[in-house]
C-alpha positions in Angstrom: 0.0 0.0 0.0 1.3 3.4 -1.3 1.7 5.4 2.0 -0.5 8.9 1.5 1.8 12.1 0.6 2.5 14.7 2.8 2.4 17.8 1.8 5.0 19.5 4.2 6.8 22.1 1.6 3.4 23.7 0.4 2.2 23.6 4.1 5.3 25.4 5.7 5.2 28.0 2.5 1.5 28.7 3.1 2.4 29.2 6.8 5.1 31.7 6.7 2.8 33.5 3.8 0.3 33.9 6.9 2.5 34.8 8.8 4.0 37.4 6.9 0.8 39.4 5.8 -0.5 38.7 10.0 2.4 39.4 11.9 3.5 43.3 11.7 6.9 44.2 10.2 9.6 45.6 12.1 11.2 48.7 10.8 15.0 49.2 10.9 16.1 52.5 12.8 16.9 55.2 10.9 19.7 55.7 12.7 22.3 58.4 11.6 26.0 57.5 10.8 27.0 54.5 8.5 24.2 54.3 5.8 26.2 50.9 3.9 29.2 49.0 4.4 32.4 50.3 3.6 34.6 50.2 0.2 38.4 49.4 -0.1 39.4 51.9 -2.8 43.3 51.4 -2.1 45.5 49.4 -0.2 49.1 48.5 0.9 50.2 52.2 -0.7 51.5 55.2 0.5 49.2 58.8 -0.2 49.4 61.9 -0.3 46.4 63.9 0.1 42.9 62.5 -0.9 39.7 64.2 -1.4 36.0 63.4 -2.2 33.0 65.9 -3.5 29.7 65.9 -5.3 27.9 67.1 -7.7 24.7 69.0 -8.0 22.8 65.3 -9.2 24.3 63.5 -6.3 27.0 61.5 -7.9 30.3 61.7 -5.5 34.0 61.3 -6.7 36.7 59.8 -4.3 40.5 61.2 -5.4 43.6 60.4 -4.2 47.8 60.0 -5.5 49.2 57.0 -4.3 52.0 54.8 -4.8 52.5 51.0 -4.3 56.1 49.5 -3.5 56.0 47.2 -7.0 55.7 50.4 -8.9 59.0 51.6 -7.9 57.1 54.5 -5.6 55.9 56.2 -8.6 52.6 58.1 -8.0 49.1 57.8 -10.3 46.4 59.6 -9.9 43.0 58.0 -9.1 39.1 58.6 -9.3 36.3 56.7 -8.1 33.3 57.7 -8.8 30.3 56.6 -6.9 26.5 57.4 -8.3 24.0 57.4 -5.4 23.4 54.1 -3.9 26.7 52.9 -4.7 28.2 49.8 -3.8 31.6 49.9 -5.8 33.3 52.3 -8.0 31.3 52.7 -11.0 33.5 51.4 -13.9 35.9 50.5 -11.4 38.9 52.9 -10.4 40.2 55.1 -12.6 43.6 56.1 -13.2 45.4 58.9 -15.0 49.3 59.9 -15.3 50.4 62.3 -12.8 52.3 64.5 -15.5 55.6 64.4 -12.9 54.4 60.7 -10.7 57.8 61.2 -8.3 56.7 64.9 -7.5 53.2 65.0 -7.7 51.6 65.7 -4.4 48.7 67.3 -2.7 45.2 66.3 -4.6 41.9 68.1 -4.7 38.4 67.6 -6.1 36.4 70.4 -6.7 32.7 68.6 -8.0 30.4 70.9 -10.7 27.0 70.4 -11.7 28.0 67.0 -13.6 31.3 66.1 -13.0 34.6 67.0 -11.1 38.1 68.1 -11.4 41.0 66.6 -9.3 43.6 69.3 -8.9 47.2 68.4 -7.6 50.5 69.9 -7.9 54.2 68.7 -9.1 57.8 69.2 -9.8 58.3 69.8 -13.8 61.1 68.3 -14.4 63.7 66.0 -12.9 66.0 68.1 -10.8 65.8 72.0 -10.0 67.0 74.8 -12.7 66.9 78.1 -10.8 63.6 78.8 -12.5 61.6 80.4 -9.3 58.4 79.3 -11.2 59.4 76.0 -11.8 56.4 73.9 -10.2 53.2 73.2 -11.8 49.3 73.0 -10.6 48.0 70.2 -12.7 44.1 69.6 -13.2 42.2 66.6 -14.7 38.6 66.7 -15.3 36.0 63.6 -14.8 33.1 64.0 -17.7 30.5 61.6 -17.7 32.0 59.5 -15.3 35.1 59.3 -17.4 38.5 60.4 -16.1 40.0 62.4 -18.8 44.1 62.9 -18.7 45.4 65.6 -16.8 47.3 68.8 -18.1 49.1 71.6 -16.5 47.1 74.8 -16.1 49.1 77.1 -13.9 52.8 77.7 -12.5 54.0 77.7 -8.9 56.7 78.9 -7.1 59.9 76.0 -6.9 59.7 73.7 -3.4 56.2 74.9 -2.8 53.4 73.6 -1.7 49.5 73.3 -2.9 47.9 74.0 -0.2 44.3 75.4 -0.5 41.9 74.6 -3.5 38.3 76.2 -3.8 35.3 76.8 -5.9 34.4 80.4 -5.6 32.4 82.5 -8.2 34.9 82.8 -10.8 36.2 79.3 -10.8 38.5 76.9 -9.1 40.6 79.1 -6.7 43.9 77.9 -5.1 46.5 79.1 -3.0 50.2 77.5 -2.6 52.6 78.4 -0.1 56.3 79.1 -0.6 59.1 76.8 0.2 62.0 76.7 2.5 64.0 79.3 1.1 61.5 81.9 2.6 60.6 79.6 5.4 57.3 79.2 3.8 56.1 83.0 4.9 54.0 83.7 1.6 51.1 82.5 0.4 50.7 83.0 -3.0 46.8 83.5 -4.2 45.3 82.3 -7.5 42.0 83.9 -7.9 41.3 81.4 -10.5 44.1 78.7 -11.1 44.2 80.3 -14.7 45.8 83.4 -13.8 48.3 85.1 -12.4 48.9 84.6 -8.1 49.2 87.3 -6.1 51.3 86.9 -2.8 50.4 87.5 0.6 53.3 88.3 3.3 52.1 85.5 6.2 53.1 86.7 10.1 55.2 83.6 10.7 55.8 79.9 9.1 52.6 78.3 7.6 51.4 75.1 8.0 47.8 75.3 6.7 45.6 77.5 4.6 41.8 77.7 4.5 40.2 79.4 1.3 36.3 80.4 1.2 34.3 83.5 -1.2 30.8 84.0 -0.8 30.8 86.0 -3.8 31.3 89.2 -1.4 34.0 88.5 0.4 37.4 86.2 0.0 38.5 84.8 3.3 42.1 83.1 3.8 42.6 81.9 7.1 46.0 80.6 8.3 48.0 78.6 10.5 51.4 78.4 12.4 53.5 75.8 10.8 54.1 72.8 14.2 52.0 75.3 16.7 49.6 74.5 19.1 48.6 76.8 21.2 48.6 80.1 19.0 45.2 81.3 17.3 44.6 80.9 13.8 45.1 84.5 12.0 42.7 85.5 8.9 42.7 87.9 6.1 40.0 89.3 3.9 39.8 91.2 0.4 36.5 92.1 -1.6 35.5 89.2 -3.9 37.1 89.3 -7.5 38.9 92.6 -7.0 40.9 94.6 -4.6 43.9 93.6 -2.0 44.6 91.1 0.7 44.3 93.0 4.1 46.5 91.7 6.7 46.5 88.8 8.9 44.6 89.3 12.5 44.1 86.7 15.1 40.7 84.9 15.5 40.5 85.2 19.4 38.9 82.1 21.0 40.6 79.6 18.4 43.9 77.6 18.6 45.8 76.7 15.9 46.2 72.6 16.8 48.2 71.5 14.3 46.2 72.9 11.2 42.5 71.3 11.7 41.1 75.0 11.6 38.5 74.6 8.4 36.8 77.5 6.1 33.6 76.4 4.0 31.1 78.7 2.3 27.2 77.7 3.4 23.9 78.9 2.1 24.6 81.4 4.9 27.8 82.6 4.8 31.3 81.5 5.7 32.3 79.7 8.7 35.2 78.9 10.4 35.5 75.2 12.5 38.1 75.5 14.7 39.5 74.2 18.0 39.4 75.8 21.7 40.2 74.6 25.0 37.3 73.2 27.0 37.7 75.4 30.1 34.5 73.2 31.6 35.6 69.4 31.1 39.2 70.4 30.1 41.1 69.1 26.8 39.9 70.3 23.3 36.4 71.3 21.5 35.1 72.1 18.4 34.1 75.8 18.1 32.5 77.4 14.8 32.7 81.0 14.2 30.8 82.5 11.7 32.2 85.6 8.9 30.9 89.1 9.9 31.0 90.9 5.7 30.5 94.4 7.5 33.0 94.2 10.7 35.0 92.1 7.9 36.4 89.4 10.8 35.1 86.5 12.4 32.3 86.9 15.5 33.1 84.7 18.9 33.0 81.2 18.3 30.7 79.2 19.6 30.6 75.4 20.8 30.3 73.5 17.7 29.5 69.9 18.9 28.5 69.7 22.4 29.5 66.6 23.8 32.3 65.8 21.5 34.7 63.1 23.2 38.2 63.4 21.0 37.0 62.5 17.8 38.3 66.4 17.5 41.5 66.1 15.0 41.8 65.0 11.1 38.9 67.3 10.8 37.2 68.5 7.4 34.4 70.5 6.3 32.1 70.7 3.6 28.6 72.4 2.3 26.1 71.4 -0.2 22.7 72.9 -1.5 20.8 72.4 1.5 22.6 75.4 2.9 24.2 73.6 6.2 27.8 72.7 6.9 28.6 69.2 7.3 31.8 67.6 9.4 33.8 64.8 10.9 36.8 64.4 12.8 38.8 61.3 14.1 39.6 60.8 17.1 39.9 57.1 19.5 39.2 55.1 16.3 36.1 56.8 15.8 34.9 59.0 13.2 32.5 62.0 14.7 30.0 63.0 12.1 28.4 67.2 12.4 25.3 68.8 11.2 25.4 72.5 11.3 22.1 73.3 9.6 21.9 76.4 10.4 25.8 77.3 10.4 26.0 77.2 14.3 25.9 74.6 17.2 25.5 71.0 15.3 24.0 67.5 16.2 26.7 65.2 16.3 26.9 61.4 15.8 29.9 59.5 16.5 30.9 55.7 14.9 33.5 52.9 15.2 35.8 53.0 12.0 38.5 50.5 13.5 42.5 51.5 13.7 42.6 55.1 11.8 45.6 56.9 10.7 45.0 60.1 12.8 47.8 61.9 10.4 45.5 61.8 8.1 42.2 64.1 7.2 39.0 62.4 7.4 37.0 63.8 4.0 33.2 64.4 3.8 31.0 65.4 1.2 27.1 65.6 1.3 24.4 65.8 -0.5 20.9 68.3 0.5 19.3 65.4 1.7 21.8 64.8 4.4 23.5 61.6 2.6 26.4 61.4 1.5 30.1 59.7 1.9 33.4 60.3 4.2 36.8 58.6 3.6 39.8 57.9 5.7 42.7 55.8 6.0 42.3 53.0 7.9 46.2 51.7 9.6 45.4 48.1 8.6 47.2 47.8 5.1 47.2 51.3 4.8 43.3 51.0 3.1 41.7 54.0 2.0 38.3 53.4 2.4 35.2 55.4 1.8 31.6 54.8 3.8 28.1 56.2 2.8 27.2 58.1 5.6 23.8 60.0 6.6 24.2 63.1 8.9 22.3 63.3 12.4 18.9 65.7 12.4 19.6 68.7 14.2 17.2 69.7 17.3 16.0 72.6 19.4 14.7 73.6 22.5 11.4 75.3 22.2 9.6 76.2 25.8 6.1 77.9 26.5 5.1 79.1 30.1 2.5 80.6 31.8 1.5 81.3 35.2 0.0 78.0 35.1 3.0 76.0 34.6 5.2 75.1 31.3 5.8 73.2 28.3 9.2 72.1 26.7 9.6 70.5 23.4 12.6 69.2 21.7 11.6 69.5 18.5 13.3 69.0 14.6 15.2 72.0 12.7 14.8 72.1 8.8 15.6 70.8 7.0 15.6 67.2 8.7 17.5 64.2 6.9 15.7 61.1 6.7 17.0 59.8 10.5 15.1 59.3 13.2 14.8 62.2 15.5 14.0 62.5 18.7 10.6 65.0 19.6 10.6 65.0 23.7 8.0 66.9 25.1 7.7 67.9 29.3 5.5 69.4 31.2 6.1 70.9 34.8 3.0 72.8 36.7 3.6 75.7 39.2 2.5 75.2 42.5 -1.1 74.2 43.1 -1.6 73.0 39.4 -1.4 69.5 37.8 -0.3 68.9 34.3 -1.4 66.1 32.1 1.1 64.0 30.4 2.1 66.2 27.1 1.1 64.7 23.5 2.5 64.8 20.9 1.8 65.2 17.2 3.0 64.9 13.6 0.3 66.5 11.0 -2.5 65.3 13.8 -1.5 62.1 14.5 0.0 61.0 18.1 3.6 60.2 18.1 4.0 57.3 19.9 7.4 56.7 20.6 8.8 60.0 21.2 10.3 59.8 17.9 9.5 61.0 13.9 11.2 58.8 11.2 11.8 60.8 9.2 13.1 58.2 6.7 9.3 57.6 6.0 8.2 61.1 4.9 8.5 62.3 1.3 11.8 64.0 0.3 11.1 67.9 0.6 7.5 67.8 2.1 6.4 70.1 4.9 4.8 68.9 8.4 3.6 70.2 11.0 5.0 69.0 14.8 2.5 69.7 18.2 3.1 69.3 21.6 0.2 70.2 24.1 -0.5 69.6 27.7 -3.3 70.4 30.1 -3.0 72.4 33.7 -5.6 72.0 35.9 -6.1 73.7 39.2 -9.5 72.6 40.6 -12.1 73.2 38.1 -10.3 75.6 36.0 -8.4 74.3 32.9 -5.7 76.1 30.5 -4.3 74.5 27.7 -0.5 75.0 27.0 1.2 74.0 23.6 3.9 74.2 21.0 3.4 74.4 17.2 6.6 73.7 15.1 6.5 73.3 11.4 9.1 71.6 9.8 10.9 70.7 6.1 12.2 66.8 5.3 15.2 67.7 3.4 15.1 67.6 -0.6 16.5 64.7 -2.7 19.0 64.0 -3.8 
């Protein structure tokens, strides 16, 4: 007798169909930080300077010079380029000849509407010839994701260095300092790396130079070369025209080995810097924004309360959206910022293993608060780059009466799509009781103290309200807070 079939496959199938429509799914946290795993772009080489941007449709490129022992320590230059939701380099990495690859040295990327140029600078020619003008700034441009060969555009002094590169109203701006033979005490400024520099007498050695225009005013800020404890010194002239003013100290800023950092935001240029911590003691972010009229920088203000030392390797950049955007390393931990509104940020801090804390950190975002940072990691010497999102930056808003109060943490636009917190408290005065606050998003009760914001449409407008109740007897008076709010825009 044939023993009757059981059918345990279909059964199990139909099962765990059931239970997938019945059961209700659990959401990921939209956490901020890491938003993917991270990409080896480069390993077992030596660097010099890498960079990463991106462009006005969201596409970011990763540049860097390196060199690997089997090719005799002769440098290449490279490009990834990563389209939004990126898991590898699209078309692989890219590599272009370095027009000098013993000299060549010091690599930007400056991003456009649709594409980006990597900037870097070199040595022509294979030993010195008393030419003063004897270095070169060397450009390469990536078009349609395609890195084209690079070509010299602009001479620099001999033994210098490439310091500064920017994109400012005219163009791509740079400035090099001089080499030892004038114990590096000018800056030469290239309004556009197409013409002509003009030099700038520095007070003392430098070590690092910050560029930013906001189309009114061109800011150079400076630092002492191996100083610590000095303040970083800018200088000013009137965009496109006029002459460099001279250098005056930025009181409550310390120079800290160079990690002072210009950027130009939707509203206006600012300065991220460091400053002693008189309250817990060591180091803290500050950020200082440029006054155009008084034509200096106003008193700095914390930048990222309750930074631990993820404070050095520091870099800044901007995007559409207006905000600044940062990280620092520090501890084996990158510490991610989001200065929406070009002041005090929200910070978010992650594990990025052994990090070479020589090294710069990059960042580049995008308006919707994505976007990528790269570092160098100490095992193999990897250069690795990590999508990122930023954190959502809150505020404080309280209402009071005589009745009692009402304070609501609540989201600044625009708002990435993380999840942010919406805390809401209410404290009666003597002789009152107050009801437990509610809280709601476009009239519907937050439940968890906490808007995802990963769930609301890129660029749409809400509406966040907190209210309580105080009661004193029979006598009732309602208290609440209205906040509207903007998700941020794609991409």
């Amino acid at each position: 007798m044939t023993p009757p079939r059981v059918l345990v496959a279909p059964v199990v199938a139909l099962v765990l169909s059931l239970l997938t429509v019945l059961l209700p799914s659990v959401a990921q946290a939209a956490r901020p930080g890491p938003a993917g795993a991270g990409i080896a772009l480069d390993r077992d080489a030596n660097y010099s300077r890498f960079d990463v941007a991106t462009d006005a449709a969201g596409t970011a490129y990763v540049g860097w010079i390196s060199s690997h022992p089997g090719d005799d320590l002769l440098s290449q230059v490279h490009v990834c380029v990563l389209p939004q939701g990126a898991t590898g380099c699209a078309g692989g990495v890219q590599t272009t000849d370095a027009l000098d690859r013993v000299t060549a040295e010091q690599l930007f990327v400056v991003a456009g509407a649709d594409g980006a140029t990597l900037v870097w600078h070199h040595l022509a020619g294979d030993s010195l010839t008393g030419d003063p003008m004897q270095d070169r700034i060397a450009a390469a441009q990536v078009v349609g994701g395609v890195l084209r060969p690079g070509v010299d555009v602009a001479q620099a002094p001999t033994s210098s260095t490439l310091a500064a590169v920017s994109s400012g109203p005219r163009g791509i701006a740079a400035a090099v300092v001089s080499g030892p033979d004038d114990e590096a005490r000018t800056v030469f400024y290239y309004d556009t790396v197409a013409s002509a520099p003009v030099t700038v007498p520095a007070p003392y050695s430098v070590g690092d130079v910050q560029l930013a225009d906001d189309g009114t005013s061109t800011v150079m800020v400076v630092s002492e070369y191996a100083a610590v404890g000095s303040p970083v010194r800018a200088a000013w002239k009137p965009s496109g025209s006029g002459t460099w003013s001279a250098f005056a100290p930025v009181s409550g800023t310390t120079t800290d080995h160079g990690t002072a950092r210009l950027a130009t935001s939707g509203r206006g240029i600012r300065l991220l810097a460091t400053a002693p911590d008189r309250k817990r003691g060591g180091d803290q972010s500050v950020i200082a924004a440029w006054d155009p009229k008084r034509h200096r920088f106003g008193k700095p203000v914390p930048a990222l309360p309750g930074q631990t030392c993820a404070t050095g390797g520091r870099d800044v950049s901007t995007d559409a959206s207006g905000r600044v955007s940062s990280v620092a390393i520090g501890c084996d931990r990158l510490a991610l910022g989001n200065h929406q509104t070009g002041g005090v940020g929200a910070r978010t801090e992650f594990e990025a293993g052994l990090t070479s804390i020589d090294t710069d950190a990059q960042i580049a975002t995008l308006p919707s608060g994505r976007g990528w940072v790269v570092w160098l990691a100490t095992e193999r010497s990897t250069l690795v780059a990590r999508p990122i999102v930023l954190p959502a930056l809150t505020r404080e808003v309280t209402r009071r009466t005589a009745a009692g109060r009402l304070r609501s943490t609540v989201p600044v636009s625009c708002v990435p799509a993380v999840d942010v917190p919406v805390r809401s408290r209410a404290v009666a005065t003597r002789g009152w009781r107050a009801s437990r606050a509610v809280v709601t998003l476009d009239g519907r009760v937050v439940r968890r103290a906490v808007v995802d914001a990963s769930r609301l449409a890129p660029g749409s407008r809400h509406v966040l309200r907190a209210q309580t109740v105080l009661a004193r007897g029979g006598e009732r008076r309602a208290l609440r807070t209205t906040t509207p709010f903007r998700v941020c825009p794609a991409p």
